[in-house]
N, C-alpha and C positions, 0 to 999 in steps of 0.2 A: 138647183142641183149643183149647180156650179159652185155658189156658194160652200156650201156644203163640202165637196170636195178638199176645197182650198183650204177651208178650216180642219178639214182632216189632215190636210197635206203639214200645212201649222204644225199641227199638233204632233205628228210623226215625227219631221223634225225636231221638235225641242225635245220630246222621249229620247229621239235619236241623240241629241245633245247630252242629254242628262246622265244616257247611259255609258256617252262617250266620259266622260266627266268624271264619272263615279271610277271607270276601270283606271283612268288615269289620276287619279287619287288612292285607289284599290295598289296600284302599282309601287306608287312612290310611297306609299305606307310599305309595303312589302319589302323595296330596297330598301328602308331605312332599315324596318327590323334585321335585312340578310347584313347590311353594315354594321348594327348595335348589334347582333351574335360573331361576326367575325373581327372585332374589340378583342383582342391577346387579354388573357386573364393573369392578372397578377400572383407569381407565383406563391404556394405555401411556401413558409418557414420549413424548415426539415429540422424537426426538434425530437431529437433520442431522448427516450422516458424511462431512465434508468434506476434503479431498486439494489444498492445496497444495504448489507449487514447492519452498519452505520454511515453517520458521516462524517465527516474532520472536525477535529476536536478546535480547531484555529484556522485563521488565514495567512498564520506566522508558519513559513517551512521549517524553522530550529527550533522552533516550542519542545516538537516528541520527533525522537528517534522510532518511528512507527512504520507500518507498512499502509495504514492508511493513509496517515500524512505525505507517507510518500505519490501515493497514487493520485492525492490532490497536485504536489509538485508538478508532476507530468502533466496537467491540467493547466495550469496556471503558470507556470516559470521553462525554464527550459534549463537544460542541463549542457555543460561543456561538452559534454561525449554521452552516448548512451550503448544500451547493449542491442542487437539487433536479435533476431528470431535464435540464431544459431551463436549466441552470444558472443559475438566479434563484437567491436568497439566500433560505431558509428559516430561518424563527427558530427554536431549539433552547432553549439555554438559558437566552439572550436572548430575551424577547418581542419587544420592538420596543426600536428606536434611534434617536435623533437627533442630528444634527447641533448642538453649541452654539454653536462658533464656528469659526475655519480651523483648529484646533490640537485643535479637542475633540470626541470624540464620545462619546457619551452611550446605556449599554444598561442598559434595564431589564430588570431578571432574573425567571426565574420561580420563584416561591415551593413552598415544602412539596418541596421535591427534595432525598433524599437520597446521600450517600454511599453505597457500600457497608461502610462501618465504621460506619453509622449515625448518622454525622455528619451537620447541616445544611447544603448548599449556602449560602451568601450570598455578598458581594460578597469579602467579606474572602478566600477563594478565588483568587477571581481575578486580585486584586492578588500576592499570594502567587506565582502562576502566570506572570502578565509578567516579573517579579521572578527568575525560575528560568530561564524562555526567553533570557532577556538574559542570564546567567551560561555558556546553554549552547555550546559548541565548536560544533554544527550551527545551530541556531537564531537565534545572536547577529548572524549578517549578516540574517537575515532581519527583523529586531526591530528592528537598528541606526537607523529611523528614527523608534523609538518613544521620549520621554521615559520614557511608564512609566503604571499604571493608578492611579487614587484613587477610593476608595470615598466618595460621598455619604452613603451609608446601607447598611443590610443588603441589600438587593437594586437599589440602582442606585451604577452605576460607570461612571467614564469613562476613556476611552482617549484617551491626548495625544501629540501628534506635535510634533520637535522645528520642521517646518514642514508648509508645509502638504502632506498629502498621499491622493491620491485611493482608495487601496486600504486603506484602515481596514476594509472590511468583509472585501474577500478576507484581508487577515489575521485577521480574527476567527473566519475558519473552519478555523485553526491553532492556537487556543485552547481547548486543553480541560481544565477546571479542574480543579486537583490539590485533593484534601484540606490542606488547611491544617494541621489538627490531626491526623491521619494521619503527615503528611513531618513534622514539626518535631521537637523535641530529638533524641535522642541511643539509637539503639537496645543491643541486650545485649553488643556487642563495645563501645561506647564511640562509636562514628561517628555523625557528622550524618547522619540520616535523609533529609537533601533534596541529598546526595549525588548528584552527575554524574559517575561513572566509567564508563568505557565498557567497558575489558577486566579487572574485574577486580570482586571486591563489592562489591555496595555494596545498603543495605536497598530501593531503590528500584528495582533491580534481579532482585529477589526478592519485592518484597511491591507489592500493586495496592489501592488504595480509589478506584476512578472515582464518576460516575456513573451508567456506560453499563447496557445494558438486559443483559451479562456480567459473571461474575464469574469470574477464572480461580479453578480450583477444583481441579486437580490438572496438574504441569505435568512434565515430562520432555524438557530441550534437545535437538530434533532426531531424538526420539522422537513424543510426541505432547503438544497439547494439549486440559484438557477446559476447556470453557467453560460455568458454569452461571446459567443465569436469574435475574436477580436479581428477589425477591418484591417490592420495595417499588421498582420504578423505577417513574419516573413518568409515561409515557407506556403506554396499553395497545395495542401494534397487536403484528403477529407471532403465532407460536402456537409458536415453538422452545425448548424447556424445558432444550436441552444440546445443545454442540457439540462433536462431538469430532474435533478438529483433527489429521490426519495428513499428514508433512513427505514428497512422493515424491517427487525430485528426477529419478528417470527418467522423460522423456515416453512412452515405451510402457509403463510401467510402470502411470501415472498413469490414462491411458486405458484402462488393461487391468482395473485396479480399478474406473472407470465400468460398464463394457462388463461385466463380470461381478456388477456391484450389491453388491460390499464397499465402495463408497463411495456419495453422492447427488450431491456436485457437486464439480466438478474446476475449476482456473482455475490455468494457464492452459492452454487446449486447441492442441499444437502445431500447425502449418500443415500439415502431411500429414495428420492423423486430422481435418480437418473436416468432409469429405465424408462421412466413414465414419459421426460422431455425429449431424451433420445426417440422413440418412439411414435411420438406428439405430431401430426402436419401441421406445417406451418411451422418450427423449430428449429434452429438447430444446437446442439450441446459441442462442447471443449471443451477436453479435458486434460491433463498431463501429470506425469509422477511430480512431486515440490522437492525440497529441499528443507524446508522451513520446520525444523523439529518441535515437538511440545513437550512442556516440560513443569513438575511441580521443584519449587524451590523450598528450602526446607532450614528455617531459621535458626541459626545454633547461639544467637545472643537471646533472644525472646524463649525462648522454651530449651530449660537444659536438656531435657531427652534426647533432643534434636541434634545435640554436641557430640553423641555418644555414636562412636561410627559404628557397632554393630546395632543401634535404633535402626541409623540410616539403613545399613546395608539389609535387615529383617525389612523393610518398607519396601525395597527393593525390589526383594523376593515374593513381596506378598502380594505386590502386585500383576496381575496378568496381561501384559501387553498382546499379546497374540488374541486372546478371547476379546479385548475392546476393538481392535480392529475388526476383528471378525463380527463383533453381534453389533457393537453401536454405530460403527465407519462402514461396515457392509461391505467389511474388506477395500475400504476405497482411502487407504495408507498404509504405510509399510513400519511392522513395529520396529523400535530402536534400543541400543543400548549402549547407546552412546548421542553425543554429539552430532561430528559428521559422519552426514551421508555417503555409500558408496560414490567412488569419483572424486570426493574430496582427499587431500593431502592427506589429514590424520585420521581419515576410515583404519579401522584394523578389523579384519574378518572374526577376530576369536571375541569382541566383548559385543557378543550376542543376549537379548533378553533374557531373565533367569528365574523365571515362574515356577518359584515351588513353596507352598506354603509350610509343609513341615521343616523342609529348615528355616522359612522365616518365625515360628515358631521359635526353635531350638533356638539361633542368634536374641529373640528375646527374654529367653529363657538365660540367656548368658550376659546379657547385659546391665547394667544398672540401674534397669525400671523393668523388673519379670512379672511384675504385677498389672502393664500397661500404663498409660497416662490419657490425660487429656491434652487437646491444642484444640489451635484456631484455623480457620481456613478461608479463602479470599478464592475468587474465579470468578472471568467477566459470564455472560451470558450470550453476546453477540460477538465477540472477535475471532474467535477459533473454530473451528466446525465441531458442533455439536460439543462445543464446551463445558456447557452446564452437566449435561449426561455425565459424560465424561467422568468430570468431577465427585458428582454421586455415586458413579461406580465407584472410583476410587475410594470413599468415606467407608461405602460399604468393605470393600476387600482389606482395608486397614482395621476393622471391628475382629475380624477374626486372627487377629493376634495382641488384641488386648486396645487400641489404640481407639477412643471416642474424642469423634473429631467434629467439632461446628461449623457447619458450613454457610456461607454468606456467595450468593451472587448478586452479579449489577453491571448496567448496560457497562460498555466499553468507555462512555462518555465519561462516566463517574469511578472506575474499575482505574485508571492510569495513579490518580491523585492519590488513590489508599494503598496502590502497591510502591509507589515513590516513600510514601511516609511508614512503609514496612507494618501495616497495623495487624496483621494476623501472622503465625506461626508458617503454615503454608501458603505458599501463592503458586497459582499457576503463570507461566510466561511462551510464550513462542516463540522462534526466531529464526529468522532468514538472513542467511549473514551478508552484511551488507558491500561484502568483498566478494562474494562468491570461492569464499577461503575458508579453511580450516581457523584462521588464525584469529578473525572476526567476532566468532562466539567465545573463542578463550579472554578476549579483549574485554568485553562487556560481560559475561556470564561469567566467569574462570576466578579469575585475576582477582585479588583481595583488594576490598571497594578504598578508591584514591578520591577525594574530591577535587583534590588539584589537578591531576592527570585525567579525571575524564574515566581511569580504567577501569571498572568492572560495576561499573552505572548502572549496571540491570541485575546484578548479584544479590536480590534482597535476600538468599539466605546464608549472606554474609559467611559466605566457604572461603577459606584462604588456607592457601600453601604456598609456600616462598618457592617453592621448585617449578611449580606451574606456571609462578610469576617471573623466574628466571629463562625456561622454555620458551615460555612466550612472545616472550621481548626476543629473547637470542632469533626465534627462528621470523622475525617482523625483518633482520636484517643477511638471512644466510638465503646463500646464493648458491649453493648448491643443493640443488631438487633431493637428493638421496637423503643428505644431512638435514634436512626442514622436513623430510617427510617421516623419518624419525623422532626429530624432538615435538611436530605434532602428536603423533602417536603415542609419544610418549605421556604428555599432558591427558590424552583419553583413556590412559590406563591406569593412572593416578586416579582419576575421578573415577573411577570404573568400579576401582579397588574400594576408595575413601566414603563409594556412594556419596557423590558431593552435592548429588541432586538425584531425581527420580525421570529418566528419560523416556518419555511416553509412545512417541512415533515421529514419521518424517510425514505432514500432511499434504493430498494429491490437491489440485488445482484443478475448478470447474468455474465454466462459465458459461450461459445461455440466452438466448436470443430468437429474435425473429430471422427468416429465411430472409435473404437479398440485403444482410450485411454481409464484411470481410471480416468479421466477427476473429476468425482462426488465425487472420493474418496481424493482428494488433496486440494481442493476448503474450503471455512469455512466462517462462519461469520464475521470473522474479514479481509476478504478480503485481503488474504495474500497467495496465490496458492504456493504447497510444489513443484516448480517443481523437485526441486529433487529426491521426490517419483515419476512421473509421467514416465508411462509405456506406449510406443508404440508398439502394438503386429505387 
């Protein structure tokens, strides 16, 4: 019995062992796994999955004087000064500035700022960059009134005007300095590096070293682009580590990508789906009046009809500004009949729309083609909102006073190349003037086309008046508001009169996104989103 016992006793213990055994292996398996769950996780990327219209046409900022181009700028480079929400003047690369004399002014730059080729920002930059702007095809009317920049020092440079003139700083927010040492000699085909071709290679076209708080980082024309964070910019705000840019050119399209969360933010938001996004949880929309007028151009060397100012002014009339805002823009622009917008220098409240058929009638009836003609016609299909419509409206309300008109559109990519080379009778154009001045659309749109000067680069239909061109210039340098806001005025009632073009509307500003951006706070009139400020909570 005894036996027995004992081997029982044995036996208990070693269960009792085993089972000790097992909980203290049960155990330290347990702390490991509560150690392998409380391992910090490597955080996600915060990558904005953004859906425009298009996408840039280059990675050269002076290729086009664009608004897309520009919106890449602010991506990639940085600018001397920019405008802030309430359009004040914001120092950027520039600290501050002063005035030295009527001809000079004077920006101190800010220091330890690099390139993204890890080069250092200085003045020498800059000068390099006026230098390039005055060479460029877009840019050279806008420049035209610049001698040119010199460098004091490594980080202060001045900017000199050939007289005196009061928008030095609104152009300093067209300046966004190129690497120096980047663009200069000679890349591995044998070409200058600081090459301006437009339709065709060129290293600056293909290759980026901005400033900006972007770096393009993988790029596919019309495909996508990605935009990656650049480690060493100099400003820390934002929290977007990579953008990846995709080109929807269809507005239901674009919006369908929102509304299903394959994209975060969409721009621009057509005028039928704003209800919808406004509405939408999980959204939010921005919206604001523009400034950026549309406009057809109306070629008076390609088609004589075109020469004849009561054609023009019958086209005028024929068309109905107020009813496309209304049915196609859904009322979400405000017609024009002119130029600039209220607020602007050369607004005048009398040259209002003038929608009436029967006298655009009558004027054809008096002109030198009562029988009607034919022309040509060019419009993109993704740069303007709802352009293509647009467009077609307009073919249609020019048939009812004799005028058969062939229309042709095509993406924005392809749409720049054939309105430079003026290939149809009509073209449609838009524009935002890049002073935030009256004087800016007389420059490029106005002014009888200079290839030397730069001035009226966006004129394809070759409208000139020597008085407009006189105005123009005179008020780039008058210093008194009374007297500038006159000879602008003046200039929009010349074209008003002369019908020098066809002025369509001033179009609104939308933009749309996911809730828990600062979405409202990046956004502006000039239609140039900071994403580098934009904040994903």
């Amino acid at each position: 019995m005894m036996s027995t016992i004992k081997s029982a006793g044995k036996f208990s213990l070693f269960l009792l062992t085993l089972i000790v055994a097992a909980m203290l292996l049960a155990g330290c398996g347990e702390e490991k796994k509560e150690e392998k769950a409380a391992a910090p996780e490597a955080p996600a990327k915060v990558t904005l999955k953004l859906a425009m219209d298009a996408d840039p046409v280059s990675l050269d900022p002076h290729v086009q004087l664009s608004g897309g181009m520009l919106q890449y700028s602010h991506m990639v480079f940085d600018s001397l000064v920019r405008y802030d929400k309430d359009m004040n003047f914001q120092p950027r690369l520039a600290e501050k500035w002063e005035r030295i004399d009527d001809l000079t002014m004077r920006f101190h730059l800010r220091k330890g700022v690099k390139f993204h080729s890890g080069n250092p920002f200085t003045a020498a930059d800059v000068v390099f960059t006026i230098d390039r702007l005055k060479k460029s095809d877009d840019y050279k009317g806008l420049f035209e009134p610049f001698v040119g920049a010199k460098a004091i020092d490594d980080y202060t440079v001045d900017l000199i005007t050939k007289s005196p003139y009061g928008l030095v700083l609104n152009m300093a927010t067209y300046v966004f300095p190129m690497d120096k040492a980047f663009y200069s000699g000679t890349d591995d085909k044998g070409k200058a590096k600081d090459l301006i071709i437009k339709t065709d290679y060129s290293f600056a076209n293909e290759n980026e070293s901005g400033t900006g708080p972007f770096m393009v980082t993988a790029r596919e024309q019309g495909v996508k682009t990605v935009f990656t964070r650049f480690a060493d910019y100099w400003e820390k705000t934002g929290n977007i580590e990579e953008i990846v840019l995709s080109p929807i050119k269809n507005d239901a399209t674009r919006v369908a990508a929102l509304l299903s969360g394959d994209v975060d933010f969409i721009m621009p938001v057509p005028p039928q789906d704003l209800d919808r996004i406004k509405t939408t949880e999980g959204l939010q929309l921005v919206t604001m009046s523009g400034s950026r007028i549309i406009t057809f151009q109306l070629n008076q060397k390609s088609n004589p009809a075109l020469a004849d100012p009561k054609v023009r002014l019958a086209m005028a009339y024929a068309y109905d500004n107020n009813g496309v805002v209304e049915k196609i823009m859904k009322g979400f622009a405000t017609a024009a009949g002119q130029m600039s917008p209220k607020g602007y220098v050369g607004y005048s409240e009398k040259l209002a729309p003038r929608y009436d058929v029967e006298k655009a009638k009558a004027l054809m009836a008096e002109s030198g083609f009562p029988n009607g003609f034919e022309a040509t016609m060019i419009a993109p299909n993704n740069r303007y909102v709802n352009d293509e419509k647009i467009s077609e409206a307009f073919v249609s309300m020019m048939s009812k006073i004799g005028i058969k008109i062939s229309l042709k559109t095509m993406p924005k990519a392809q749409y720049w190349d054939e309105f430079d080379a003026q290939v149809a009778d009509i073209q449609m154009i838009g524009w935002h003037s890049d002073t935030e001045d009256s004087g800016n659309f007389y420059e490029f749109l106005s002014m009888c086309r200079n290839a030397e000067t730069g001035y009226g680069q966006y004129n394809s239909g070759n409208y000139c008046n020597a008085k407009v061109d006189e105005l123009t210039l005179a008020a780039q340098v008058e210093t008194d508001p009374a007297k500038r806001a006159a000879q602008c005025q003046e200039v929009e009632t010349i074209q008003y009169d002369e019908a020098g073009f066809i002025p369509l509307h001033w179009q609104n500003l939308s933009w749309a996104s996911k809730t828990g951006m600062n979405t409202e706070d990046i956004v502006n009139v000039m239609n140039f989103p900071y994403f580098g400020d934009l904040v994903i909570k």
